[in-house]
C-alpha positions as CSV (number, residue, x, y, z in Angstrom):
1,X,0.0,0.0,0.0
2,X,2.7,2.6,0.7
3,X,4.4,1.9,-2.4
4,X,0.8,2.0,-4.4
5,X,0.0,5.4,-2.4
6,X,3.6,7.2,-3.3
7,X,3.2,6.5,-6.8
8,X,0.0,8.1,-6.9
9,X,1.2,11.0,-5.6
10,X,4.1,11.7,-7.6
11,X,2.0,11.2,-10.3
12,X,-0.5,13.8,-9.0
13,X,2.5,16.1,-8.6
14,X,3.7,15.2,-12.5
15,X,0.0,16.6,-13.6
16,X,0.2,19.7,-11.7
17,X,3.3,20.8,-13.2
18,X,2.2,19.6,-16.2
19,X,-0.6,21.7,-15.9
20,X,1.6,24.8,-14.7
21,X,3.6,24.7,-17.6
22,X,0.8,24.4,-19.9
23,X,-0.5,27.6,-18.5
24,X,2.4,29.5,-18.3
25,X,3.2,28.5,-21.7
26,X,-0.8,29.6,-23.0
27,X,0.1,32.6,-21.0
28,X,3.6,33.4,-23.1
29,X,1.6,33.1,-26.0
30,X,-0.7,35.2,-25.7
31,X,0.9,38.1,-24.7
32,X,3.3,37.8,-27.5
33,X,1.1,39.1,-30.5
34,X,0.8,42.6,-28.0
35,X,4.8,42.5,-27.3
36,X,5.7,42.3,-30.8
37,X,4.1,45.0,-32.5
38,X,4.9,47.4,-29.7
39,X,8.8,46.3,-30.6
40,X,8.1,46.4,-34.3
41,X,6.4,49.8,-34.3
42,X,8.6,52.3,-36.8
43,X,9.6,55.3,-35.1
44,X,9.1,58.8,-36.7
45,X,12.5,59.5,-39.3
46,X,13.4,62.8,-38.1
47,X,15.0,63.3,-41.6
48,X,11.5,63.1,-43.0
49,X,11.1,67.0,-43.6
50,X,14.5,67.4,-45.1
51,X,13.2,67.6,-48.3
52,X,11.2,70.7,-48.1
53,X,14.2,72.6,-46.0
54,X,15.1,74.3,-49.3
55,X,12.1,75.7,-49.5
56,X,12.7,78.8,-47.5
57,X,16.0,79.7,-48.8
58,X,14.1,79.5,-53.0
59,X,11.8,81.8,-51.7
60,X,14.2,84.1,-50.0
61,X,16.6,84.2,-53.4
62,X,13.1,85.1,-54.9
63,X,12.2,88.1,-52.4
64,X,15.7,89.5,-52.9
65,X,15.8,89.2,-57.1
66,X,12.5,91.4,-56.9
67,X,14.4,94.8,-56.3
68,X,17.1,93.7,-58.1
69,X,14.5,93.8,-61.4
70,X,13.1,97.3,-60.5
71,X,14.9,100.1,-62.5
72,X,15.1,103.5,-61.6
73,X,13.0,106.2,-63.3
74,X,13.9,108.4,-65.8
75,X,13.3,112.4,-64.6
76,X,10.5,112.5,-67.5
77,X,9.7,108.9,-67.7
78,X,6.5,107.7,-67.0
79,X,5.2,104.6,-68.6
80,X,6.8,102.2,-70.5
81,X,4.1,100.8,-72.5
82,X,2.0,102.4,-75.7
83,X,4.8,104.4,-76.2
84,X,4.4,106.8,-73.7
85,X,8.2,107.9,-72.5
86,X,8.1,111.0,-71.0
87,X,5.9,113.2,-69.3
88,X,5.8,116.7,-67.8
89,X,2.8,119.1,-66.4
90,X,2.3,122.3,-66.2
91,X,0.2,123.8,-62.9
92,X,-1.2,127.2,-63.3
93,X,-1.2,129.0,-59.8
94,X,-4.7,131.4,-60.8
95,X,-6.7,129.5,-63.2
96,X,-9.4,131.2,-64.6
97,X,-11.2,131.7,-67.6
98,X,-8.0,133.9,-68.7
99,X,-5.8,130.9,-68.8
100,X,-8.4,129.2,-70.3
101,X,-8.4,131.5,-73.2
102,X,-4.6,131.8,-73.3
103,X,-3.9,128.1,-73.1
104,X,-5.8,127.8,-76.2
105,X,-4.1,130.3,-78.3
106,X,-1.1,128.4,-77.4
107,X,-2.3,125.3,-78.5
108,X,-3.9,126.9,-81.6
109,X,-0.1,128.0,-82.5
110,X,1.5,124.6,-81.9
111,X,-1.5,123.1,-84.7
112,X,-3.1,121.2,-81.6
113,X,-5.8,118.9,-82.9
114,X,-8.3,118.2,-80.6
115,X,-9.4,114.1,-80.3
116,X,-13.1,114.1,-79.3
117,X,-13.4,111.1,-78.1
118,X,-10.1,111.2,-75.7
119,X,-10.9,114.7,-74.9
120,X,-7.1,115.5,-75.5
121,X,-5.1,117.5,-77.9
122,X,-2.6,116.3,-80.2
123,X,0.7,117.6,-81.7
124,X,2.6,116.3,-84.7
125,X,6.0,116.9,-85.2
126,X,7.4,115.2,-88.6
127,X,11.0,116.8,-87.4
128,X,10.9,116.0,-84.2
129,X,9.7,112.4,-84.8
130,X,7.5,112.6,-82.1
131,X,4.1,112.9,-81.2
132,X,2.7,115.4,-78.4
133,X,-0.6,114.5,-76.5
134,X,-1.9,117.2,-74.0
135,X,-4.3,116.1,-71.5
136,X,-6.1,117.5,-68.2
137,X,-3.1,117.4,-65.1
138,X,-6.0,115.7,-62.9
139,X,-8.1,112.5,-63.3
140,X,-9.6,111.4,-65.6
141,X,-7.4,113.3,-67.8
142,X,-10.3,114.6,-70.4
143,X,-9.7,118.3,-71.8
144,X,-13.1,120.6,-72.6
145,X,-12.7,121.5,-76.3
146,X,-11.2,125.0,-75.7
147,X,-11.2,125.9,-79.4
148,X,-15.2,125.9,-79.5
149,X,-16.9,128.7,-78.2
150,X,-18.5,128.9,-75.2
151,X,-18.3,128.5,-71.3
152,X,-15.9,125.8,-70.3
153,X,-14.6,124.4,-66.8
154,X,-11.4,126.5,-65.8
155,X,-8.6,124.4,-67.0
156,X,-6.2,123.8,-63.4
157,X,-3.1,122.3,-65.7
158,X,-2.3,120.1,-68.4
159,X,0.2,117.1,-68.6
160,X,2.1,116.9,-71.8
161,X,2.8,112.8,-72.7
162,X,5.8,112.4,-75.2
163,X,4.8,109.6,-77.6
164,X,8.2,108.1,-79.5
165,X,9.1,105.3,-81.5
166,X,13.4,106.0,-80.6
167,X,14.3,107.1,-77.4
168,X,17.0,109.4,-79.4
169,X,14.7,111.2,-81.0
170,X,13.4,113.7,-78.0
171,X,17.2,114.1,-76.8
172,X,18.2,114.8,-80.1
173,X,15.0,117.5,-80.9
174,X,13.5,118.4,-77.7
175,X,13.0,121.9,-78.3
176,X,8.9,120.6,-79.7
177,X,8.1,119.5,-76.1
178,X,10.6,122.1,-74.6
179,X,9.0,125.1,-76.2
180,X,5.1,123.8,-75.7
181,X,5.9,123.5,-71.8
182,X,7.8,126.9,-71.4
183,X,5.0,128.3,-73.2
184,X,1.7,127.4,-71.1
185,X,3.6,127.8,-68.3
186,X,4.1,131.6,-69.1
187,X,0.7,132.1,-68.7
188,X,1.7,131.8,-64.9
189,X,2.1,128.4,-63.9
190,X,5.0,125.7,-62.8
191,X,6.8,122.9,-64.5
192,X,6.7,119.5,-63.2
193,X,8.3,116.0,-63.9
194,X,6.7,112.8,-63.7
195,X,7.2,112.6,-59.6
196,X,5.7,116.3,-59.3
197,X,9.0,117.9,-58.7
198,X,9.4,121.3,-60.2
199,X,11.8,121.0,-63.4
200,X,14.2,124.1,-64.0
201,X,16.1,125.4,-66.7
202,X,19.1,123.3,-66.0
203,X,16.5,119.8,-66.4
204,X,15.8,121.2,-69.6
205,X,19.2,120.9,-70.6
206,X,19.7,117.6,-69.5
207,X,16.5,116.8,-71.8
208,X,18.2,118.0,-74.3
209,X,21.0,116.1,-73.3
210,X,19.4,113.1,-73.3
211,X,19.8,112.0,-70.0
């Protein structure tokens, strides 16, 4: 009996490890499937945003081009396009009916052609190789046909545009556009450039120096 009673219990003991290592093995398992993906799991790249890093510097070498491109203005110039050069204006200090009356002599002896439509006057130069345009000093620009009789608004200024086909041609026979300024502004008025800065004698002579 002792000896059938001892094998019985080792054998009892045999199925509870047995059983221990089955569940600690059921246990391992498990928990593996969790374990591995937290091990696997990729990590950020910190060099991931390289790529766009030259971004900033393109657009900095594009902010610093732009004033690069910008040119400086001519004294007279203006506009660049519909060839439109030059500009100057001519700002009476008393406008009145007077200077009304006298601006349109002037033009009359220059053979201004009044443009209906524009509401501007024109003067042709074959010599000069130029073509004068003489417009209202204040928007939108529109003249009142001062050649008509009449009432007409007083007249505060005019801007003279310098049409040209060769930038040479104006330095090389200014005296059109030099003569048509000087002459409205004896009425009693000032000469301005294209930034409203009175012009004097001496700009003149650069004008006709070409520069």
């Amino acid at each position: 009996m002792n000896s059938t009673n001892g094998a019985i219990l080792l054998a009892g003991v045999a199925i509870a490890l047995g059983l221990i290592a089955l569940g600690i093995f059921l246990y391992v398992r498990r928990a593996q499937p969790d374990e591995e993906p937290r091990a696997s799991a990729p990590e950020p790249s910190p060099s991931g945003p390289e790529p766009q890093a030259p971004e900033p510097a393109a657009a900095a070498n594009v902010e610093a081009s732009e004033p690069a491109a910008e040119e400086v203005s001519h004294r007279f110039q203006v506009v660049r396009g519909d060839g439109v050069q030059q500009c100057l204006f001519v700002v009476f200090d008393w406008p009145a009916l007077d200077t009304n009356r006298r601006l349109n002599k002037v033009l009359e002896e220059e053979g201004a052609i009044f443009d209906t439509k524009q509401g501007v006057y024109t003067i042709r130069d074959g010599r000069a190789g130029y073509r004068l345009t003489v417009a209202d000093s204040t928007p939108p620009g529109r003249l009142p046909p001062l050649h008509e009789e009449g009432e007409h608004p007083i007249v505060g200024g005019i801007s003279i545009l310098v049409h040209f086909r060769n930038k040479k041609r104006v330095a090389q026979s200014p005296e059109t556009l030099i003569r048509l300024t000087q002459s409205v502004a004896a009425i009693g008025g000032k000469i301005l450039d294209a930034e409203r800065n009175e012009v004097s004698a001496e700009d003149f002579e650069r004008l006709r120096q070409g520069h």
